[in-house]
N, C-alpha and C positions, 0 to 999 in steps of 0.2 A: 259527373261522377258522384257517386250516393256510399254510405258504408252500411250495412244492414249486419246488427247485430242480434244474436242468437243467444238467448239465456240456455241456462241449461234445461233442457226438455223441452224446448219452445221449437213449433210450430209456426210456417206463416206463409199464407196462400202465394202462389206464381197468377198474377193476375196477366193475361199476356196482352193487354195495352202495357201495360208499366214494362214488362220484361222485353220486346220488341226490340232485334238487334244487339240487344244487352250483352255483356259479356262480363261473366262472373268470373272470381278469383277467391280462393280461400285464403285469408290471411292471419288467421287465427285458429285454433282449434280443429275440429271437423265437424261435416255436413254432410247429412242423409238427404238422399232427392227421394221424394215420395212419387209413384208413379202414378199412372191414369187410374187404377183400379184401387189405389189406396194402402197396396201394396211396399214395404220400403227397399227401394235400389241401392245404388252403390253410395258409398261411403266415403267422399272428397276428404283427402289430409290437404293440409297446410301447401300455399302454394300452387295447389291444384285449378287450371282454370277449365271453364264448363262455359256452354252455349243452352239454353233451354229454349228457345224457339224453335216450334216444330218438333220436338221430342216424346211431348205425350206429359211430360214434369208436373205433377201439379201444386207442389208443396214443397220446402225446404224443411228442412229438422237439424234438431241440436240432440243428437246422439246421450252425450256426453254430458258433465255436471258444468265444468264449466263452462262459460260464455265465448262463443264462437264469433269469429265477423267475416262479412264477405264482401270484398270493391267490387260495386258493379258501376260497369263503363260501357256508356253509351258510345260505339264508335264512328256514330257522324255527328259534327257540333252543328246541326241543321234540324227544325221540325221533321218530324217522320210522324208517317199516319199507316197505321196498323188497322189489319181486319179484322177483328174479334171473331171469333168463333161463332156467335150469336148472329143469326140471321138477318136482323134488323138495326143492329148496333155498327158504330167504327170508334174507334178511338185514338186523340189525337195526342204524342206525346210530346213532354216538354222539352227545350229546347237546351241541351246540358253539353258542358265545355270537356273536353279530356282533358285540357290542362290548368284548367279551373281547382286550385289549393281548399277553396272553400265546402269540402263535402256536407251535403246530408246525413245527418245521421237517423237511422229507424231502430226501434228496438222492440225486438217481440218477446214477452216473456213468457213463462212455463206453459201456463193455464191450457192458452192456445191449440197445442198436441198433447193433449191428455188423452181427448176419449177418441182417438186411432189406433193411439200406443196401447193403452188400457185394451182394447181389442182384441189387439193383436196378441196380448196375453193371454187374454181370457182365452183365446183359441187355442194357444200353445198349452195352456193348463189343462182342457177339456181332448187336444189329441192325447197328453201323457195321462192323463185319466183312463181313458179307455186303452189305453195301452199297458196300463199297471195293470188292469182287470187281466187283459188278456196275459198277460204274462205271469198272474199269480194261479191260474186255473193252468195255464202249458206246465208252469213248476208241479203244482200237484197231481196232476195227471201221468207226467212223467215219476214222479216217484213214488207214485202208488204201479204203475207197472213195473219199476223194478225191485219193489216188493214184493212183486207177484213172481219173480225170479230168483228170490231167495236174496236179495238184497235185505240184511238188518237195521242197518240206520244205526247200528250201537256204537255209544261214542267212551268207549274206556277209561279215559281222562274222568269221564263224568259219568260215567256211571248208569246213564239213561240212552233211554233206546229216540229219536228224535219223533216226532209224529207227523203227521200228513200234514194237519194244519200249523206245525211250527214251521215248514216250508213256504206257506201261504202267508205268512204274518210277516218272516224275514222279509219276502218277493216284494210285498208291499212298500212295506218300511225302505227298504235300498232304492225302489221303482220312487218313492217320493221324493227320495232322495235327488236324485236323477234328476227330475222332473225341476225342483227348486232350481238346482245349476244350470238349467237349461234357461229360468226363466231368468235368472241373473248374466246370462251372458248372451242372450237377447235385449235384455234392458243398457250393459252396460257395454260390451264387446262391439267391436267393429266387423269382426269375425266370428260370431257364434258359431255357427255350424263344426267348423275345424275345431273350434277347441274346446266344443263339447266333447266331440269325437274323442278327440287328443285325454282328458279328461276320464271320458267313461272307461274307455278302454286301459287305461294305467290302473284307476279304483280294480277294475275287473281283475287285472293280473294279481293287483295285490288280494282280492281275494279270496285266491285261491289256494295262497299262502297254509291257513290254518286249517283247509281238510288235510293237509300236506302231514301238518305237524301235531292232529288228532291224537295219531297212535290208533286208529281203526284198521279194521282186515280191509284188503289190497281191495275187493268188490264193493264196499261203502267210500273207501275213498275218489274211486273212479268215477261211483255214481253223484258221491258230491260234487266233484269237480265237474261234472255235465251239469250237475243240477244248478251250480253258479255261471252256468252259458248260455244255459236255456233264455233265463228272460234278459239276459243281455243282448241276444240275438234279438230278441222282440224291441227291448227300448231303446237301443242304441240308434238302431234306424231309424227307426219312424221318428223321436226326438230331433237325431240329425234333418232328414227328410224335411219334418215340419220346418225346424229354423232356417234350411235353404228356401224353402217357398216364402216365408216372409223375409228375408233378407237379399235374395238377386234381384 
């Protein structure tokens, strides 16, 4: 019986001579299994126990800031010899007590899962990138056709009429917005996808609030309120989308 602890943001390979018949338990904190592809899978709370032999696993993660730990328990107190996956290799494991008080301790710190995590950002930043593009060119495009229908854009309170590219600038500005809380609740959420979701869509209802309360003619405020769904419709998905592929 071994305790392997997890700093926060730390990373630390499944070597599968060492993990052979193993059987983990979270007893602290929580834990990301990285899968074959590098990918991050489910997210083990407190309690939870897990088998990685034969799964495909190839990494553990420390989600969270704080320090996570896992008992892993060997469940024959007998030599066991494992086939590595390597062609030419065996590997022979050591000989460990289940009722043995004396644990191991391993500690892996941050450093370790940086540059997967760092990655896996850099991806999520570079899909809402091109997804703000697209969504600020749908916004302008859309409301320059219903200027072409006699939509004015006059906003009465103020006095000015809005212009093409003041729709382009907002799209941005909110789209980056977006894009931040996506990458904070991939970095710190155990559930990003849901409560980005959860998230964008409440920001969205709120606003739609103030074309409401403009004081514009009935055909500028309708067109507003399309014009605040437009690129919600573009980044909501594709943000959610992204975070469910690096997260299941």
């Amino acid at each position: 019986m071994w305790t392997l602890a997890l700093r926060g943001g730390a990373r630390v390979a499944v070597v599968a001579a060492e993990w052979c018949d193993a059987f983990g338990v979270v007893t602290r904190g929580r834990v990301q299994l990285e899968l074959r592809d590098g990918e991050p899978g489910p997210v083990l709370g407190r309690d939870a126990g897990f088998w990685l032999r034969g799964t495909g696993v190839r990494a553990l993660r420390n989600p969270g800031r704080r320090t996570a730990r896992v008992r892993i328990v060997t469940p024959r107190a007998r030599t066991v010899t494992c086939q590595s996956t390597h062609p030419y290799a065996s590997h022979r494991m050591m000989e460990d007590d289940m009722n043995s008080m004396n644990d191991t301790g391993v500690v892996a710190g941050p450093a370790s899962g940086q540059t997967g995590h760092t990655h896996r950002l850099r991806r999520l930043a570079g899909t809402g990138f091109i997804a703000t593009l697209t969504a600020m060119v749908a916004t302008t495009l859309a409301a320059a056709l219903a200027q072409t229908v006699g939509v004015d854009f006059e906003i009465p309170d103020g006095g000015e009429t809005i212009p093409l590219a003041g729709f382009a600038v907002v799209t941005g500005f909110f789209s980056v917005v977006g894009i931040v809380i996506a990458v904070a609740l991939l970095r710190w959420s155990a559930r990003p996808a849901e409560r980005f979701v959860w998230t964008a869509v409440s920001l969205t209802a709120i606003s739609l609030v103030p074309p409401l309360l403009s004081g514009a003619n009935t055909a500028t405020i309708i067109a507003l309120l399309g014009l605040h769904l437009v690129p919600a419709t573009v980044m909501i998905p594709t943000l959610a989308r992204s975070l469910r592929t690096r997260t299941d």
